[in-house]
C-alpha positions as CSV (number, residue, x, y, z in Angstrom):
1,X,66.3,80.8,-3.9
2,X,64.6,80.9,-6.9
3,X,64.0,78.4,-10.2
4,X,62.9,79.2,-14.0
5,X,59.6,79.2,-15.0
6,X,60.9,76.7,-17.7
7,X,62.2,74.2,-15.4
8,X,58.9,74.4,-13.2
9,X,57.1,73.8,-16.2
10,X,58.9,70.2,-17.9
11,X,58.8,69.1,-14.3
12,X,55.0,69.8,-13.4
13,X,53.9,66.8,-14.9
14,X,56.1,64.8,-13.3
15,X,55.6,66.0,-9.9
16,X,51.7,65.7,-10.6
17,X,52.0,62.8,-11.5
18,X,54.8,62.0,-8.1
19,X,51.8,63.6,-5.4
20,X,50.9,60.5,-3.4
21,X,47.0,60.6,-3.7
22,X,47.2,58.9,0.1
23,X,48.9,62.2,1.5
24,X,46.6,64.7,-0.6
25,X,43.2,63.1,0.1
26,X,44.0,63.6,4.1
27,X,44.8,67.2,3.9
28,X,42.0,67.8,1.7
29,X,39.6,65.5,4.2
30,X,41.0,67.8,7.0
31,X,39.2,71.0,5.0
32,X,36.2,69.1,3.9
33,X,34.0,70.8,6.2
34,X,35.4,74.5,5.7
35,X,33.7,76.7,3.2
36,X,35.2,78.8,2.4
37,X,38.8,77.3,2.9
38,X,41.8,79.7,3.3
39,X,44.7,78.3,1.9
40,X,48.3,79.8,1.9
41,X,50.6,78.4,-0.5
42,X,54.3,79.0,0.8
43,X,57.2,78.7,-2.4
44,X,54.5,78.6,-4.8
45,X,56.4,79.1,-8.0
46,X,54.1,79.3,-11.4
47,X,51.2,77.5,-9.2
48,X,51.2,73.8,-9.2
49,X,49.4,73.4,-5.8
50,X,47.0,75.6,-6.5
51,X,46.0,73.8,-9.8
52,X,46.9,70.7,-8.2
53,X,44.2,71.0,-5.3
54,X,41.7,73.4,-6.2
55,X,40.3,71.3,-8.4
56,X,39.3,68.6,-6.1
57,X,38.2,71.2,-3.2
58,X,34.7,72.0,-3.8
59,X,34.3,74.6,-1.2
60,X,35.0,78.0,-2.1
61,X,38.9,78.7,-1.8
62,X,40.9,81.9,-1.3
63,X,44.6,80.9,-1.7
64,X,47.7,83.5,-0.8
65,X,50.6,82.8,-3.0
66,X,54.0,83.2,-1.8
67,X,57.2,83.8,-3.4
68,X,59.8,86.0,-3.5
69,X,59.9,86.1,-7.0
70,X,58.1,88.3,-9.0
71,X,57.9,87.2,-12.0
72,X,56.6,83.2,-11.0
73,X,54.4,84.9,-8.5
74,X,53.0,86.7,-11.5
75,X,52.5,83.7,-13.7
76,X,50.7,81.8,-10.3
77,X,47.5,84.5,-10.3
78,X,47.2,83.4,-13.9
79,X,46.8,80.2,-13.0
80,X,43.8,78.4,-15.0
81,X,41.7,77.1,-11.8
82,X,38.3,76.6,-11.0
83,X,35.9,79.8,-10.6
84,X,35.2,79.3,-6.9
85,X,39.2,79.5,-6.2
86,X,40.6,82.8,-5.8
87,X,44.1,83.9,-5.5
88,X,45.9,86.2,-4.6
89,X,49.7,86.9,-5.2
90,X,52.1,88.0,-2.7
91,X,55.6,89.0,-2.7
92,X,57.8,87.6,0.6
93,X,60.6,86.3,1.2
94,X,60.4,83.5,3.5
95,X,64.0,83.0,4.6
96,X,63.0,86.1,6.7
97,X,59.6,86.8,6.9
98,X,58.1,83.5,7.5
99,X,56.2,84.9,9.9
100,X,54.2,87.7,8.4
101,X,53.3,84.7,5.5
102,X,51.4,82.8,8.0
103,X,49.4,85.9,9.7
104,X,45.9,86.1,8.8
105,X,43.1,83.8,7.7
106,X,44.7,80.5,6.8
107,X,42.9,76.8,7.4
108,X,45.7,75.3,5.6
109,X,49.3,75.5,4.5
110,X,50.6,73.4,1.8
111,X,53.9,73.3,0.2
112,X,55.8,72.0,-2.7
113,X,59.8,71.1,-3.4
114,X,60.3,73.5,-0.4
115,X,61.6,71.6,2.9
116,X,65.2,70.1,1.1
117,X,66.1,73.7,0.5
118,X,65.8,75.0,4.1
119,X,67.7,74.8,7.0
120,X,67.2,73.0,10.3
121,X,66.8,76.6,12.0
122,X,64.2,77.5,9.3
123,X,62.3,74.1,9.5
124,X,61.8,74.5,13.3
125,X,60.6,77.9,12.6
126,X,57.9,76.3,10.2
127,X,57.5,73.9,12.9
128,X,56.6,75.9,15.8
129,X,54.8,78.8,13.6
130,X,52.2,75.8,12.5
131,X,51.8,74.5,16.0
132,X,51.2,78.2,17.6
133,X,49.2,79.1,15.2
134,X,47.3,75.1,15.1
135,X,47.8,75.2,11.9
136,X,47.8,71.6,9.3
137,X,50.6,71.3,6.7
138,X,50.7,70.0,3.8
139,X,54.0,69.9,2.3
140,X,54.7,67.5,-1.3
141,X,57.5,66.5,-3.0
142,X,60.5,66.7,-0.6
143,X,63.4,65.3,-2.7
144,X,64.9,62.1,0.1
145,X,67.9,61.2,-1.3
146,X,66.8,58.3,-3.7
147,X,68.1,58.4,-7.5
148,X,67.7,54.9,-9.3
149,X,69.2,55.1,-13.3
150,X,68.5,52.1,-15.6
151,X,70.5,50.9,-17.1
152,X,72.9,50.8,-14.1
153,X,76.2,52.0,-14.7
154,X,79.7,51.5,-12.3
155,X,79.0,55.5,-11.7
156,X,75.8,56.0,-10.8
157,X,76.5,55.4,-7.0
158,X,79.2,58.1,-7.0
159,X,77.2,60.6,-9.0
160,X,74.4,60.4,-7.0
161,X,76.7,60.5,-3.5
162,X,77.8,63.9,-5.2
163,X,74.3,65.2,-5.8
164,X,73.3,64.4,-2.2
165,X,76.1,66.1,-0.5
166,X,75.8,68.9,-3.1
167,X,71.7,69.2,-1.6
168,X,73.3,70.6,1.5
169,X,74.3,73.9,-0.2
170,X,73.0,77.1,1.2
171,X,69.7,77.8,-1.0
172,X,68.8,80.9,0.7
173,X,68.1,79.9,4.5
174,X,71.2,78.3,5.6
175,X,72.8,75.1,5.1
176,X,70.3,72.9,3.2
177,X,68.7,70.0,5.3
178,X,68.6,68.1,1.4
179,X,67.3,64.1,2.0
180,X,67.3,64.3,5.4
181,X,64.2,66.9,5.3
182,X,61.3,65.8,5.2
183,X,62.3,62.6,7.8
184,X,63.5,65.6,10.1
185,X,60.1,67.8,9.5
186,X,57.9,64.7,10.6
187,X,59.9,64.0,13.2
188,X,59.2,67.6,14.6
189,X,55.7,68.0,14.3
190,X,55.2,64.7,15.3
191,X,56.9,65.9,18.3
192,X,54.8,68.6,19.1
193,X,52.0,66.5,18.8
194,X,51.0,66.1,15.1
195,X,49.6,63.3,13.6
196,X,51.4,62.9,10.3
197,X,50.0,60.6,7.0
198,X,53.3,59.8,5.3
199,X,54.0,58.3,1.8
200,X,56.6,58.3,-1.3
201,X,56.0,60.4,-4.0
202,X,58.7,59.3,-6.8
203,X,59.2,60.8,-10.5
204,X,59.0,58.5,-12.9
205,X,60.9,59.0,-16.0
206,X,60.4,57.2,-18.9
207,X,62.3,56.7,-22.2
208,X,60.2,58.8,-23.6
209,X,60.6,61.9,-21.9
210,X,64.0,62.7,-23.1
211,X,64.0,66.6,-22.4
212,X,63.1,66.0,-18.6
213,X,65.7,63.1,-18.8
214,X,68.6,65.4,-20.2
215,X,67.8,68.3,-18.1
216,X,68.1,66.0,-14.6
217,X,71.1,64.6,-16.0
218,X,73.0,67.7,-16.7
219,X,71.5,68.4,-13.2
220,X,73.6,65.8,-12.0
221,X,76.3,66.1,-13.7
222,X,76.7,69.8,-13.1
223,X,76.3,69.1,-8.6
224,X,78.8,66.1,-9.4
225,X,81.3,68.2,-10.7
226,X,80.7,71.0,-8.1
227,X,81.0,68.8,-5.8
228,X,84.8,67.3,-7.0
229,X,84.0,63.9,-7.2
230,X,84.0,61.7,-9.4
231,X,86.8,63.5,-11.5
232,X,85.5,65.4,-14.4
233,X,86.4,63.0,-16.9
234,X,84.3,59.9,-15.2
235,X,81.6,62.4,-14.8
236,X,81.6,62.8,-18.7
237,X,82.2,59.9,-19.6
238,X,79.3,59.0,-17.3
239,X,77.1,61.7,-18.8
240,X,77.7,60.3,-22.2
241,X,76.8,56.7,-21.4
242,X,74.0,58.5,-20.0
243,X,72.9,59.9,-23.4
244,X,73.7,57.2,-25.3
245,X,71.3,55.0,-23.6
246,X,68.7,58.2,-23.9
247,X,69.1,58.1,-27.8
248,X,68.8,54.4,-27.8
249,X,65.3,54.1,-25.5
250,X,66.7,52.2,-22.8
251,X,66.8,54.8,-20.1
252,X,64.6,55.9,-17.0
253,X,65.1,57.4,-13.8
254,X,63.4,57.3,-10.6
255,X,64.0,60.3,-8.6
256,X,62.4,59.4,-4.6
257,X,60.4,62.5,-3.0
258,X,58.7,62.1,0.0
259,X,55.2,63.8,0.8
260,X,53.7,63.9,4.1
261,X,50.9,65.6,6.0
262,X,50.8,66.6,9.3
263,X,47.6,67.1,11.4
264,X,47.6,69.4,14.7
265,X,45.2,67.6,17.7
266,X,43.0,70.8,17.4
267,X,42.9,72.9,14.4
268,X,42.2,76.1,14.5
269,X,39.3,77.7,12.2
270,X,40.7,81.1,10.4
271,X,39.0,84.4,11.6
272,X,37.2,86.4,9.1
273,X,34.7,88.9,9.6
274,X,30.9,88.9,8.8
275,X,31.1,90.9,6.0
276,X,33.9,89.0,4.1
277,X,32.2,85.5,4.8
278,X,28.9,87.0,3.0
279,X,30.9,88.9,0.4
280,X,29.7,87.7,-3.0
281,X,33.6,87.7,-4.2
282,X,33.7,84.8,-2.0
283,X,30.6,83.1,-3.5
């Protein structure tokens, strides 16, 4: 499972601009007291947690970036972010080594457009590796199955019934749990005992941002037709109705994301030794 650098960029903004400020301010309030703060960021892409958050931590941060792909993992330790935030890259790949991501000195994990790839079997691991480990998560941006167009056309119910079912794909760790996600993840760590803040976290896309627009369009079109239904000529005749509204500055989107935090009973502090908590790198 991987995703362009390109596409991670036009959607940044939006997805900043999705985080529900309700969710975030509880998992930072759960580190408020920590300095430094050891944060491990799982998927990380180019880094939009990282630049997200770090800014509004004022502890000292060490962050561990995870992905599996090189080149985004790259691009994340290049990250602009502030000078008391450090971060460190490294290469895993989750679908397997979950595990070994976790291990170490971490106060907090935190995740972006992660969970509605997975599968069930992978989400319990997450679960149960958090709760063992007493570990918070903070995990944004789960995509829940809500598309709204405007204008409405006859199609859009079918197109986005498509993309829905098309979410369940395999992405790299087993059937995809898709919009059912993050209502599944809460569920679980609410069930081991987790206390979970909970909120929408919707894109808003607005006539003006016609390359994001055209880009989640072709999105759609392209799962609709892998998919099979509707036929291939309603979905282009859909996706030019589409346009046409675009060029005309009549169209938006709202795309529904769900972000939630979820809070062990006990958290548990990360172990570092005397001499890294004094080292001046971590000043």
């Amino acid at each position: 499972m991987s995703f362009s650098a390109e596409w991670l960029a036009l959607r940044e903004p939006f997805d900043a601009g999705a985080r529900s400020a309700k969710v975030r301010d509880a998992a930072l309030t759960a580190v408020a007291d920590l300095d430094p703060v050891a944060i491990v960021d799982l998927a990380c892409g180019t880094g939009s947690t990282l630049r997200a958050l770090a800014p509004l931590l004022p502890a000292r941060q060490t962050w561990r970036l995870v992905d599996n792909d090189l080149s985004l993992l790259a691009r994340a330790a290049d990250s602009a972010r502030p000078p008391r935030a450090q971060a460190t890259a490294t290469p895993v790949d989750l679908a397997h080594d979950l595990e070994a991501a976790l291990d170490g000195a971490v106060d907090l994990v935190t995740t972006a457009a992660l969970l509605d790839l997975v599968s069930e079997p992978w989400l319990e691991r997450l679960a149960i590796e958090c709760a063992a480990r007493r570990l918070p998560l903070y995990a944004a941006l789960s995509y829940d199955g809500r598309i709204a167009f405007a204008p409405e056309d006859a199609v859009d119910a079918a197109i986005v019934a498509a993309v829905n079912a098309h979410q369940h794909g395999d992405k790299g760790f087993g059937p995809a749990l898709g919009p059912q996600a993050a209502a599944a993840a809460i569920d679980r760590f609410e069930a081991l005992g987790y206390a979970v803040t909970r909120d929408t976290a919707d894109w808003v896309i607005g006539p003006a941002d016609r390359a994001m627009q055209e880009e989640f369009l072709a999105g759609c079109a392209g799962a609709a037709r892998d998919f099979g239904a509707p036929l291939v000529e309603e979905i282009a005749a859909w996706l030019t109705r589409r346009h046409g509204h675009l060029a005309s500055g009549r169209a938006s989107i709202r795309v529904g994301h769900t972000d939630f935090f979820a809070l062990p009973s006990a958290m548990r502090r990360a172990e570092r030794s005397q001499s890294n908590s004094t080292s001046p790198s971590r000043r």
